[in-house]
Residue, then its C-alpha position, 0 to 999 in steps of 0.5 A: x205396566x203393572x198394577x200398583x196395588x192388587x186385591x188377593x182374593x184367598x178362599x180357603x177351606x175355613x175362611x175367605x180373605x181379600x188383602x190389599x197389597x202394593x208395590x213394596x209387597x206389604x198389605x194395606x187392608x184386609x177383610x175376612x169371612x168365615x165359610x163352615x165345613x161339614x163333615x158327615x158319615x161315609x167320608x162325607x165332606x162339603x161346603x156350602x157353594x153360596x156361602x163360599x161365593x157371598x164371602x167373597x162377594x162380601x170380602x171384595x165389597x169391603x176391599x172396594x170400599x177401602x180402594x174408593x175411600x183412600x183414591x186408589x187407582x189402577x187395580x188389578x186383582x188375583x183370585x187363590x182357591x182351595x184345589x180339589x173341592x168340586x162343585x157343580x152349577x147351572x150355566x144359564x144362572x149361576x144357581x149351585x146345583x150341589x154342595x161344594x165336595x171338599x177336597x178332603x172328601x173321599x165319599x167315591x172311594x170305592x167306587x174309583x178302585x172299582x174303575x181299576x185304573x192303571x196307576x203309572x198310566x194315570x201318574x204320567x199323564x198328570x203327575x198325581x197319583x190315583x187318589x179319592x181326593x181329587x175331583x174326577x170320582x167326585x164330579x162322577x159321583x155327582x153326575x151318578x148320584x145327584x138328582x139336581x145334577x143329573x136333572x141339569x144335565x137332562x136339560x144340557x144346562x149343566x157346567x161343573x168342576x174346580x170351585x175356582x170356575x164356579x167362583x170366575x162364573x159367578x164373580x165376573x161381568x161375562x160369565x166365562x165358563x173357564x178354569x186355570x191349569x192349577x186348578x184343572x190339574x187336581x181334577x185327575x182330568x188334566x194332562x200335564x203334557x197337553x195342559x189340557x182335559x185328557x181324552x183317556x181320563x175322561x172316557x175313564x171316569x165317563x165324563x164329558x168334557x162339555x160339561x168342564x169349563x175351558x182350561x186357560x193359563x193362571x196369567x190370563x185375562x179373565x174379565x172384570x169383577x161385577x159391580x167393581x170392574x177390577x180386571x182378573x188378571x190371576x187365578x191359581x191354587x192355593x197351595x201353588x200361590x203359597x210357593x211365591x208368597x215370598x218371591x220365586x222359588x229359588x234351588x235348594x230351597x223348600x217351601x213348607x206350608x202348615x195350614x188346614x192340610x201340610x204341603x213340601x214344595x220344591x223347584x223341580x228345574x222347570x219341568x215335571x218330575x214323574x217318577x217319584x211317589x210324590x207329586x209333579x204340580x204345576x205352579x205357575x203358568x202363562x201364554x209363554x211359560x209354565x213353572x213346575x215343583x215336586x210336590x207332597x201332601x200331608x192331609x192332617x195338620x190343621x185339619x188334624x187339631x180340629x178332628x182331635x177335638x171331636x175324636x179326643x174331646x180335648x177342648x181348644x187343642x191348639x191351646x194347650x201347650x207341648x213343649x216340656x212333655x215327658x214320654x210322648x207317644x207316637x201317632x198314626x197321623x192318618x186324619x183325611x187319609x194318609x198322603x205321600x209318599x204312601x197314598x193310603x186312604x183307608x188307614x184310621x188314625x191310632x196310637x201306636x201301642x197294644x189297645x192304646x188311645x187318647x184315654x190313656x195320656x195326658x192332654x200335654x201326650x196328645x198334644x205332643x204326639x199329634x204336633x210330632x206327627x205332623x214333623x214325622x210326615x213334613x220330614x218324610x217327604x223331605x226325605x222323599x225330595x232328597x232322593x230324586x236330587x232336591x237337597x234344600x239348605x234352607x227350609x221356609x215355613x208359611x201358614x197358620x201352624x208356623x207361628x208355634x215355635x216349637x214345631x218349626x224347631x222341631x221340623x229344623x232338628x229332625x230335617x237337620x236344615x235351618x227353617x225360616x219363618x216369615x212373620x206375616x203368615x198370608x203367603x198364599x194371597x201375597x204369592x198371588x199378588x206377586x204373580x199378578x204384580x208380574x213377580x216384582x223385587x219383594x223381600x221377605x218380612x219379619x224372619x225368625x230362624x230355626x237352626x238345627x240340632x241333634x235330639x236322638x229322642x225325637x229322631x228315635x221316634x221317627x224312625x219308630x213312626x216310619x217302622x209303624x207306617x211301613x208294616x201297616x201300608x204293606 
């Protein structure tokens, strides 16, 4: 018998929510607490793990008492996290014992090419590519480089890895020291064949696997939340809970979600695609089954205005208006390294053109040109799917950036396929509800349709962008 309301628990990279959903798909309440981002030099990126965790106390504690003041029975309740952010704590406490290294963090870098490993070697045990983004050079950056980490682990009470298990830690009654397979997978230790931490992997990175929590499937009984004894039924990642934000994946159809980071999704049939240059993700497991997608990753949307502000000194970016620009020039949207298909990480940022920078065009040019950008990679990788046999007919739009018009138009001409946008933007947490409702008949909200048309200026400039990246990534 399923739940007829569950609380979605979302953390996110800027902010923590909880929504309240019944069995019709529709939000009945929701609570929202900021977290901060700090960026530093050396490609430094962090959070704070105990404001990450108080958000979502705090969040859960809101949602408690709208269940207690309407008589709410019979909740369930789903936990969605940002994927690659690490972080170590102490297993008798709790305590963290290091900030939160964000996903977009690339701090060991060179120390992760210095490792050498063998790409295909790491591709085919866990569909990703080798990558400072992911968690495995980090947790070994924190073992190097970290006193209180290296001091824990001197005293054996050392746990690390996904914020989602320091998260299930901290959150549940029985304390489990355990992880779900989405999370786990963007560690670069977790071997999608065995579904488990891999033994080559982490002789690799010289990680123990006793300082990794259990790896168990998203649908799993974790245990109840403390103090309000919500049963966790969910746990997922969430780029992998956005995928079912408006029911199942179905073929032909691609999901596309604009948020801090930009990512394609497809229904790989079930099974993972390994010989592409873009990801093999799994999306969804249980005791029974486990569902895959191909997958591509654009580091710089969202994330992309908010560095644009600070680099460029354009104040309230996502503000200014981009529609009517005349001579839009083409950007290098490099912002948090450049994703698939290419995987390169070093590649800065620029405007295409002798000497040429933000100074030399308007706001309305930069604007345009970073809101293009992030179309170019959307239909990149697109592009990229199509060649593996992932034709969609339909494109569907979720996240924050998706509410601007004119960039899913844009994404509708370029990819040349109609996009569909939901006017109810929190596909994540709704997505994990759904999985922890057991995927009942939802429609999709409030739909605004983008059908495609030809524009040869805009797809001019793509091919010019392509060109660009090409000679710079050779």
């Amino acid at each position: 018998m399923t739940s007829p309301h569950v609380i979605a628990i979302d953390q996110g990279t800027y902010s923590t929510r909880a929504i309240i959903y019944n069995q019709l798909g529709e939000s009945v309440f929701k609570a929202q607490q900021p977290v901060n981002l700090f960026y530093s030099e050396n490609n430094n990126v962090e959070q704070n793990g105990i404001q990450i965790l108080d958000s979502c106390k705090a969040v859960l504690h809101e949602a408690h008492a709208y269940v207690q003041q309407h008589k709410l029975k019979n909740l369930t309740a789903a936990l969605t996290t940002q994927r690659s952010t690490v972080i170590a704590w102490d297993s008798t406490t709790g305590e963290a014992l290091s900030p939160a290294l964000s996903w977009l963090d690339t701090r060991a870098q060179n120390e992760l090419h210095a490792l050498r490993l063998n790409s295909k070697e790491v591709k085919a045990r866990t569909g990703l590519p080798i990558s400072a983004h992911y968690g495995a050079s980090k947790l070994r950056w924190l073992l190097e480089q970290h006193q209180k980490v290296k001091h824990a682990r001197q005293k054996n009470n050392l746990l690390f890895g996904p914020l989602a298990a320091f998260l299930i830690f901290n959150l549940l009654e029985d304390r489990p020291a355990c992880v779900d397979n989405a999370n786990a997978h963007r560690t670069l230790l977790w071997n999608l064949q065995t579904r488990n931490w891999d033994d080559y992997l982490l002789a690799a990175f010289s990680i123990d696997s006793s300082l990794l929590p259990k790896v168990v499937p998203n649908s799993y009984d974790y245990g109840k939340l403390s103090n309000v004894g919500y049963l966790l039924t969910l746990v997922n990642g969430d780029q992998n809970s956005a995928v079912y934000g408006y029911g199942a994946l179905k073929s032909h159809t691609t999901i596309i979600n604009i948020g801090t980071g930009g990512f394609v999704l497809a229904n790989s049939n079930n099974k993972p695609l390994l010989d592409s240059r873009l990801l093999a993700s799994i999306t969804y497991s249980s005791d029974v089954e486990q569902e895959y997608a191909l997958e591509g990753t654009i580091n710089g949307a969202g994330a992309a205005l908010t560095w644009a502000e600070e680099a460029w000194g354009i104040c309230n970016i996502g503000e200014i208006p981009w529609h009517d620009v005349d001579d839009v020039p083409i950007f290098i949207n490099s912002v948090g390294g450049l994703g698939s298909p290419w995987w390169k990480s070093d590649l800065s940022p620029e405007f295409v053109g002798v000497h040429k920078s933000h100074l030399d065009y308007s706001k309305q040019q930069c604007k345009a040109a970073l809101m293009e950008s992030i179309v170019f990679l959307i239909a990149t990788n697109v592009e990229e799917m199509n060649k593996h046999g992932i034709q969609s007919d339909q494109l569907i739009a979720s996240g924050g950036l998706s509410a601007d018009s004119y960039l899913c138009q844009r994404i509708a001409d370029l990819c040349g396929v109609p996009v569909t946008v939901s006017g109810y933007k929190e596909a994540t947490s709704r997505g994990a509800a759904w999985l922890a409702m057991d995927r009942p008949k939802w429609e999709m909200p409030e739909t605004t349709h983008y059908e495609p048309n030809k524009d040869a200026a805009i797809s001019a400039r793509y091919q010019k962008f392509k060109m660009e990246i090409q000679r710079r990534v050779q």
